[in-house]
Structure formats: C-alpha cells, structure tokens
C-alpha positions as a Markdown table, in Angstrom:
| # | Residue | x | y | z |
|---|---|---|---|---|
| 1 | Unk | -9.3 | 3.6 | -54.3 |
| 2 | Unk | -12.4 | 5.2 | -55.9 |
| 3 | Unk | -14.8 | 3.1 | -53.3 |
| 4 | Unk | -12.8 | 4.7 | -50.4 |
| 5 | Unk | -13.4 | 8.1 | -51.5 |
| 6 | Unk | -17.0 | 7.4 | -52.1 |
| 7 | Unk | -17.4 | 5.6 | -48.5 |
| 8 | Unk | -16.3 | 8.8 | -46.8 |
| 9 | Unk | -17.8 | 10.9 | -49.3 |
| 10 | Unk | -21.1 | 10.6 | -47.6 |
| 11 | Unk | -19.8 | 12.5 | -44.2 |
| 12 | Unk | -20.4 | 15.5 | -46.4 |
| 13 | Unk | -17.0 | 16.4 | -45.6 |
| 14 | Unk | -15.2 | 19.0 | -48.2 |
| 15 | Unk | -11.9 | 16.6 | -47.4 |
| 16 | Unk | -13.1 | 13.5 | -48.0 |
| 17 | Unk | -14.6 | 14.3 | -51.1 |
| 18 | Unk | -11.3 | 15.5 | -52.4 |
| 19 | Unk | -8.4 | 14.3 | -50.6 |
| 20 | Unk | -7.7 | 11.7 | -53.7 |
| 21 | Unk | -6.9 | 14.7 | -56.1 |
| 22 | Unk | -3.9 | 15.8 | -54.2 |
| 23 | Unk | -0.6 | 15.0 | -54.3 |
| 24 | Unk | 0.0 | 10.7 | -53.1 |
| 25 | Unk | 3.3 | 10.6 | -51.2 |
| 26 | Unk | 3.7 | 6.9 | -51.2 |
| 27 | Unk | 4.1 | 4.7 | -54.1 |
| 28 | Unk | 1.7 | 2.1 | -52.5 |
| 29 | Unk | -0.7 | 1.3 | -49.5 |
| 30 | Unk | 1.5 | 0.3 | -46.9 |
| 31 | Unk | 1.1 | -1.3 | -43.2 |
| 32 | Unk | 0.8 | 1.4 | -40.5 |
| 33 | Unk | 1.4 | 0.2 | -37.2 |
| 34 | Unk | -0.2 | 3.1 | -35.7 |
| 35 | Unk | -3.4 | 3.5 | -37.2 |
| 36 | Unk | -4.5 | -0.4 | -36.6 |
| 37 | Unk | -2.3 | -2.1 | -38.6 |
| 38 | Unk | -4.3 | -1.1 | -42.1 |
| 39 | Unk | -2.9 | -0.3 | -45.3 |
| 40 | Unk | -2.7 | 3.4 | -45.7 |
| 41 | Unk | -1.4 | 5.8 | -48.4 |
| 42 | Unk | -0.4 | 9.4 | -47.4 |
| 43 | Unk | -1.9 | 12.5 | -49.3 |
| 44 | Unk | -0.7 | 16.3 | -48.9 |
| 45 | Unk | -2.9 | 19.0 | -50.7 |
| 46 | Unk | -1.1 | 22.0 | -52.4 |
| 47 | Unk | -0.7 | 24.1 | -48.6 |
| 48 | Unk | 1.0 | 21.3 | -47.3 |
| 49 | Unk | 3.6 | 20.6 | -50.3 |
| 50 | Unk | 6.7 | 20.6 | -48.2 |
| 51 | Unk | 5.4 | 17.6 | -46.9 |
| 52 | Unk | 7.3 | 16.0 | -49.6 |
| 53 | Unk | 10.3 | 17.1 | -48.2 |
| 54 | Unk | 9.6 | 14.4 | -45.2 |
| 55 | Unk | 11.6 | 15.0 | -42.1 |
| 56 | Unk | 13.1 | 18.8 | -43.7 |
| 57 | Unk | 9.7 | 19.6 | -43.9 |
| 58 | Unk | 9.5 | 22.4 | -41.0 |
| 59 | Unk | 6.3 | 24.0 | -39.6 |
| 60 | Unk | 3.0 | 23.7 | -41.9 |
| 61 | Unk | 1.8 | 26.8 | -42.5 |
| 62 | Unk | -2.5 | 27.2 | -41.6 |
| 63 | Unk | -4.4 | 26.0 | -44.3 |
| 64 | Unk | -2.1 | 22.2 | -44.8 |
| 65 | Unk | -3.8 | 19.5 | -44.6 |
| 66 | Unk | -3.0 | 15.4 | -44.7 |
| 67 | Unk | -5.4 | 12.6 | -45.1 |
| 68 | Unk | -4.4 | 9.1 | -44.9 |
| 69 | Unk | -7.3 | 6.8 | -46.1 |
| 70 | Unk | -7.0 | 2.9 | -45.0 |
| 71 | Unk | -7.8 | -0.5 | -45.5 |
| 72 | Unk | -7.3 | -4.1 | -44.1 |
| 73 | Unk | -7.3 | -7.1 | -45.6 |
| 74 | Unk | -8.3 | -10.4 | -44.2 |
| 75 | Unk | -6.3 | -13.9 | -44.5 |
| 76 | Unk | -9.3 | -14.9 | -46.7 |
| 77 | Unk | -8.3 | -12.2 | -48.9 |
| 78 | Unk | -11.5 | -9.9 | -48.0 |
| 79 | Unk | -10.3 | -6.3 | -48.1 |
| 80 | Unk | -12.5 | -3.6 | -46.0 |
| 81 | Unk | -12.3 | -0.1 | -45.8 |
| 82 | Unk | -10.9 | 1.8 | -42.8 |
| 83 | Unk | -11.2 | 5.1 | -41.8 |
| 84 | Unk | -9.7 | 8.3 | -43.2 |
| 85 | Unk | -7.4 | 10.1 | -41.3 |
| 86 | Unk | -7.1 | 13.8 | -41.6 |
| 87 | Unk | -4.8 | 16.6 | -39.9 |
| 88 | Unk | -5.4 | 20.0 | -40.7 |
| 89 | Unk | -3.4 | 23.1 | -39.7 |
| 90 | Unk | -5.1 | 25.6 | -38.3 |
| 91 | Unk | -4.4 | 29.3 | -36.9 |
| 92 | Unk | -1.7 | 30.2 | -33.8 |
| 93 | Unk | -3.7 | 29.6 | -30.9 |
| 94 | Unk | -6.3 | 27.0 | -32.2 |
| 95 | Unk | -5.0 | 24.3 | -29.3 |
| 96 | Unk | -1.9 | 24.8 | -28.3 |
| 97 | Unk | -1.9 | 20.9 | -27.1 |
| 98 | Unk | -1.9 | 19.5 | -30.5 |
| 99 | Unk | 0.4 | 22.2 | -32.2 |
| 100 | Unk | -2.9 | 24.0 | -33.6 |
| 101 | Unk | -3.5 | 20.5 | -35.7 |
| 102 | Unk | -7.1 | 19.4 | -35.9 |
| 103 | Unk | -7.2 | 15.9 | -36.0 |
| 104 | Unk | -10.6 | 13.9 | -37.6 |
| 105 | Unk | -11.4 | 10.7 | -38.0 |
| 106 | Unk | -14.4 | 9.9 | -41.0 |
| 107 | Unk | -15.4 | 6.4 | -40.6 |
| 108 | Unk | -16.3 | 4.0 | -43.8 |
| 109 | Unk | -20.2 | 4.4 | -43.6 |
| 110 | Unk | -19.4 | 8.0 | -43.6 |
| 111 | Unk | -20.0 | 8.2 | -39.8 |
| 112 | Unk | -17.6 | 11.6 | -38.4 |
| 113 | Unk | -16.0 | 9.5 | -34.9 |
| 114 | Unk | -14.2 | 12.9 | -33.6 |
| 115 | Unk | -12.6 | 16.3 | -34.3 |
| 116 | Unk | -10.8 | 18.0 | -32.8 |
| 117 | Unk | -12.2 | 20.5 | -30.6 |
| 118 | Unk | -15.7 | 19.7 | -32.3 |
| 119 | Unk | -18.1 | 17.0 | -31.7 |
| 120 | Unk | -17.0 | 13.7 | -30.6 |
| 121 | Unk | -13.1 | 15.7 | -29.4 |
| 122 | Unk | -12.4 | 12.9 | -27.2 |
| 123 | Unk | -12.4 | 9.9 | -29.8 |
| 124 | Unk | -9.7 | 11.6 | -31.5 |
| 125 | Unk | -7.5 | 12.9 | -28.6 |
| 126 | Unk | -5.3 | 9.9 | -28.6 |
| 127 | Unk | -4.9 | 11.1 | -32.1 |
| 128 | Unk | -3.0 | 14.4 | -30.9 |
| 129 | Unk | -1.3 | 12.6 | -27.9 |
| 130 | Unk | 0.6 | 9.8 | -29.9 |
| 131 | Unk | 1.3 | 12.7 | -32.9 |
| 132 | Unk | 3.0 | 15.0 | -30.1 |
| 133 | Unk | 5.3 | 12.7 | -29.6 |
| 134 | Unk | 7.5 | 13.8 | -32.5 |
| 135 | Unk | 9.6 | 17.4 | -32.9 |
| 136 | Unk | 8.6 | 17.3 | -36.6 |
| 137 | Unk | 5.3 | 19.6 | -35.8 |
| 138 | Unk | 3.6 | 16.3 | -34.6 |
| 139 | Unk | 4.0 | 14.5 | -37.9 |
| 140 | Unk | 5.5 | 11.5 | -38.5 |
| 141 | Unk | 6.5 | 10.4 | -42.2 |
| 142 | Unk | 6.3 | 7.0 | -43.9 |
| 143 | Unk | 8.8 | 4.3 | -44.3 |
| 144 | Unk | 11.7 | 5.4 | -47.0 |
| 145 | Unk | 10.9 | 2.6 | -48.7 |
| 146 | Unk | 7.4 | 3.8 | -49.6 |
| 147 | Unk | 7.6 | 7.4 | -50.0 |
| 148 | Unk | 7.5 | 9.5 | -53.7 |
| 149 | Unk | 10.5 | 11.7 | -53.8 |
C-alpha cells in the first residue's frame, strides 16, 4: 500500500500524500465494478467520520473527504497500480449538479486526469453522473462483507 501512496504522492496533491493515515473502512482491497474492475479500499478522513455509519450516514458536512486508491492484478499475477479516487465536500453552492462533491482522479505516475470544476472537469464528469445516481448524498458504500464496523 505504501507504493500507492508514493505513486500519487508526486501530483503534489495534499490528499494523496495523506489519504493512507485516515480511517480504512474496509477490511481488504476488494473488486469494484465501477471504478474498472480494480481492487480498491475505501478511506474517510476525520470530517467525514459518519461515513462509517454506511447507508445512516446522512449529508457530509464541507470539509469530508473519501479517497479510494486501486489496483489490478493480472492472471500472471502482475499487480499495477490504479488511480486514486477522491470526493471532497465542498460549500452550498459549489455545483449544484454533483451535490457540491468535487470529484478527482490522480493517476499512478502522479498525472491529475480531472477535477471537478478545475482542469481537465470533463474526464471526471462521468464521475458525478454515475455518483448522482444514489439518494445517499451521491455515495455509495461497499459490499457488507468488506466494510469495518
């Protein structure tokens, strides 16, 4: 997990360099359909600790924030890292069409693909489109089986 955080260290981003010290709400990597079929693990920092209360877990107040970091792994065996996934809440009004999230994508070599409202806003868009999908303020939650209670 330690050469994940250092691939997306080098976007200079604040998140990626300290996404790993927050809380981990699931117990191991598991298979996310959604975000290309990569292992991912789910982390909440401390503004965003109802998270752990999953589907009870209400609006997020400003300031939350969840990263999912990812990986595949080959039928050789070969693993490679996969993008980080991050959703931060920001202030009423922010974009009303994501439920003031801004979505970013940090790529393995450290590359930013998109943020929201920011440079590169359309790569990430299908981001906030599948994640409005849901009534649980656009966040869905892992697998039972995987999550920390």
């Amino acid at each position: 997990m330690e050469e994940l955080q250092k691939a997306y260290g080098k976007s200079g981003s604040d998140i990626a360099a300290s996404y790993q010290s927050w809380r981990l709400y699931s117990k191991v990597p598991y298979v996310s359909f959604t975000h290309g079929e990569r292992y991912v693990t789910n982390y909440a920092n401390a503004a965003a600790k109802a998270y752990g209360a999953y589907e009870s877990s209400g609006v997020m107040p400003e300031g939350a924030t969840l990263a999912k970091d990812s990986f595949s792994v080959t039928a050789a065996g070969q693993v490679s890292i996969g993008p980080l996934f991050i959703m931060e809440k920001m202030g009423a009004g922010f974009a009303a069409e994501t439920n003031d999230w801004r979505y970013s994508m940090i790529m393995p070599n450290g590359a930013v693909f998109g943020v929201t409202g920011g440079k590169g806003s359309d790569n990430v868009q299908f981001c906030a489109d599948c994640h409005m999908a849901t009534d649980t303020d656009s966040m869905f939650f892992l697998p039972e089986e995987y999550r920390v209670k």
